[in-house]
C-alpha positions in Angstrom: -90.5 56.8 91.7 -89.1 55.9 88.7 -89.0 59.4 86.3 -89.3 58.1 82.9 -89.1 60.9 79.3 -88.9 60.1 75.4 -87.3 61.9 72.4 -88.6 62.4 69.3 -87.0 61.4 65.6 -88.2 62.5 62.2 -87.9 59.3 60.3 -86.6 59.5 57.1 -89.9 58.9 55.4 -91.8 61.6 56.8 -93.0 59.7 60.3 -92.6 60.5 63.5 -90.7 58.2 66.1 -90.8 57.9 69.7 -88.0 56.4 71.5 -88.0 56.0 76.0 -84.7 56.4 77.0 -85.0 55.4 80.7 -86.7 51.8 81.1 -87.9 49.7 78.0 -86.8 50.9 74.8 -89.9 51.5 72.3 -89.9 52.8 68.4 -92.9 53.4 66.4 -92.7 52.2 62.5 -92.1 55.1 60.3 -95.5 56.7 58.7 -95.3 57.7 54.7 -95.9 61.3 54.1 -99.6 61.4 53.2 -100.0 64.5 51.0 -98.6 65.6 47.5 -96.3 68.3 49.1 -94.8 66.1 51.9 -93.6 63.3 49.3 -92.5 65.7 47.3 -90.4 67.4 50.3 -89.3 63.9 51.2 -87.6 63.7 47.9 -85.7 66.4 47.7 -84.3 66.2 51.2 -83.4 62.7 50.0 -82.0 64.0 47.1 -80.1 66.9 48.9 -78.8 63.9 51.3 -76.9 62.3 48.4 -75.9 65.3 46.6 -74.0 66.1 50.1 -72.3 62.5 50.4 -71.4 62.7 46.8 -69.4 66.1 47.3 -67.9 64.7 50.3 -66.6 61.4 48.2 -65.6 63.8 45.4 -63.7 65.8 48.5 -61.9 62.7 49.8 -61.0 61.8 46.0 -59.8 65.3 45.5 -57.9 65.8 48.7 -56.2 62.5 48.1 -54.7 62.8 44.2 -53.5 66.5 45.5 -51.7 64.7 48.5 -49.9 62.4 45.5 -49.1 64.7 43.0 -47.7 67.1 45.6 -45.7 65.2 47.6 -44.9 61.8 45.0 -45.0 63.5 41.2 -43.7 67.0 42.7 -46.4 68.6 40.7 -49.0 70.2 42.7 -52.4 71.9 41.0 -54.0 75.2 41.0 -57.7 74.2 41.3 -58.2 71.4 44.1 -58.3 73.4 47.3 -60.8 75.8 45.4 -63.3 73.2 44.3 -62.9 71.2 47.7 -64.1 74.6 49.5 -67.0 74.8 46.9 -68.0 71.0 47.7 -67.7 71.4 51.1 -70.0 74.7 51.1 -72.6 72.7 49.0 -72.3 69.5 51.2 -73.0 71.5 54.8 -75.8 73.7 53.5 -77.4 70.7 51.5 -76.5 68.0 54.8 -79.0 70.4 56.9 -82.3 69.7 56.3 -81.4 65.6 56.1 -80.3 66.0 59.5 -83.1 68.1 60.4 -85.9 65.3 58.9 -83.8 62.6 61.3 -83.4 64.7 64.2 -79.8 64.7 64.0 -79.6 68.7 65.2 -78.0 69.3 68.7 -80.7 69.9 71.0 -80.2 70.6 74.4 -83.2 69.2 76.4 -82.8 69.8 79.5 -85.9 71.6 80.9 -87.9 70.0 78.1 -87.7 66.6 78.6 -89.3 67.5 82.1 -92.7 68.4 81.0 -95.9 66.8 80.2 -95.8 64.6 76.7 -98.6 67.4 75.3 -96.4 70.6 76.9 -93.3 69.1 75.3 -94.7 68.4 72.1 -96.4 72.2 72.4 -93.1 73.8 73.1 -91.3 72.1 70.4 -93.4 73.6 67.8 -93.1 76.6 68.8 -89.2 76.1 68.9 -89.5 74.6 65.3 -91.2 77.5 64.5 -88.8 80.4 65.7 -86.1 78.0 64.2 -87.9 78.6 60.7 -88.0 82.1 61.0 -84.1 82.5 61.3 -83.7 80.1 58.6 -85.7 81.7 56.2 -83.9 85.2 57.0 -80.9 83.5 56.6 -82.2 81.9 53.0 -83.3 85.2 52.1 -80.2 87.5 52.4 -78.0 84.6 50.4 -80.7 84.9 47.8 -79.7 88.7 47.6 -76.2 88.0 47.9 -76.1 85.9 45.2 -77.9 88.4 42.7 -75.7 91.0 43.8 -72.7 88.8 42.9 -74.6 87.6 39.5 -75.6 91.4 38.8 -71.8 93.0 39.4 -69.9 89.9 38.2 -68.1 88.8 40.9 -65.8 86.6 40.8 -63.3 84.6 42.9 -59.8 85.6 44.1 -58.3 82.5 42.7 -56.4 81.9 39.3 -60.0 79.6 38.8 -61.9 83.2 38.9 -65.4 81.1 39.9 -68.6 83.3 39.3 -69.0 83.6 43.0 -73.1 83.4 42.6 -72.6 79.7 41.6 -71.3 78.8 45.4 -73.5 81.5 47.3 -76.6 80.0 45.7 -75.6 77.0 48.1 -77.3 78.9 50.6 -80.6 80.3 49.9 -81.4 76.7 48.1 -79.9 74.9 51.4 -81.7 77.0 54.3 -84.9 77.3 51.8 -85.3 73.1 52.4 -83.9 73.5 55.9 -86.6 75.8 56.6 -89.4 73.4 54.7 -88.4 71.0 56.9 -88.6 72.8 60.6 -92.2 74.4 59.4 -92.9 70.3 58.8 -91.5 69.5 62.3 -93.3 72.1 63.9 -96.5 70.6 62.5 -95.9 67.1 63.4 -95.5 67.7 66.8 -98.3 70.5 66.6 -100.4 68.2 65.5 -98.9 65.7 68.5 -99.9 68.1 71.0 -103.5 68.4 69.6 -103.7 64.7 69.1 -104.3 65.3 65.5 -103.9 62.3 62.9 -101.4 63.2 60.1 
């Protein structure tokens, strides 16, 4: 007998699609997000999406005028490899819930991809919800950090001296949408399982 699973994609308009990776190859067209909160999560993962490929063009820019005036004008500069580590902070903890909405997260699926479409669908709620726990914890103590750092004044090592609340706040904002995003997952495929309409 031929053994046949599917994977699941968040689209990047709020829908839900199916792809079967062994025999014909099937995708559903994206669904809209229906209600006032989902559109409005859908924008701002958008707009955390192009926030992050912004700092990582501004990082390739950077990276590259450093490499010339180093090594062609002999006249290095104080503040690039500070404000590269800044945009790369910002650009991983805002790239997160983007890749979350389209799936992108490593997933090992082994034992998963086994069970029935409604156990599946069951189990990956319950994953999506565990996974929104941590991130929220995670959001939560880089909340504190950063008012601890705002509160005392700290500031960076380098001859920049960079509030240090400015890059910490990276995180809570980040894993705050990251964690929007896996409570949404865990109801799509809630609602999967149930055979609810969304």
């Amino acid at each position: 007998c031929t053994t046949r699973w599917r994977s699941y994609k968040m689209s990047s308009t709020g829908g839900l699609t199916s792809r079967t990776l062994m025999g014909q190859s099937t995708t559903q067209e994206p669904r809209p997000a229906r209600s006032v909160m989902g559109r409005a999560l859908a924008r701002m993962t958008n707009l955390a999406e192009t926030l992050a490929a912004i700092a990582i063009g501004i990082i390739v820019v950077l990276v590259t005028y450093e490499v010339v005036a180093r090594y062609v004008f002999n006249a290095p500069t104080i503040w690039t490899q500070d404000v590269c580590i800044y945009l790369l902070l910002l650009a991983a903890f805002l790239g997160m819930a983007p890749a979350e909405r389209a799936g992108d997260h490593i997933s090992v699926d082994l034992a998963v991809k086994k069970l029935q479409p409604g156990a599946e669908a069951s189990l990956r709620a319950a994953i999506c919800i565990g996974a929104a726990g941590f991130f929220a914890l995670v959001a939560w103590t880089g909340l504190e950090a950063s008012i601890q750092s705002y509160t005392y004044g700290r500031r960076s090592l380098s001859l920049l001296s960079v509030p240090m609340w400015i890059p910490q706040l990276c995180v809570p904002i980040g894993m705050t949408l990251l964690t929007a995003e896996a409570l949404r997952r865990a109801w799509l495929s809630f609602a999967e399982a149930r055979g609810i309409r969304t």
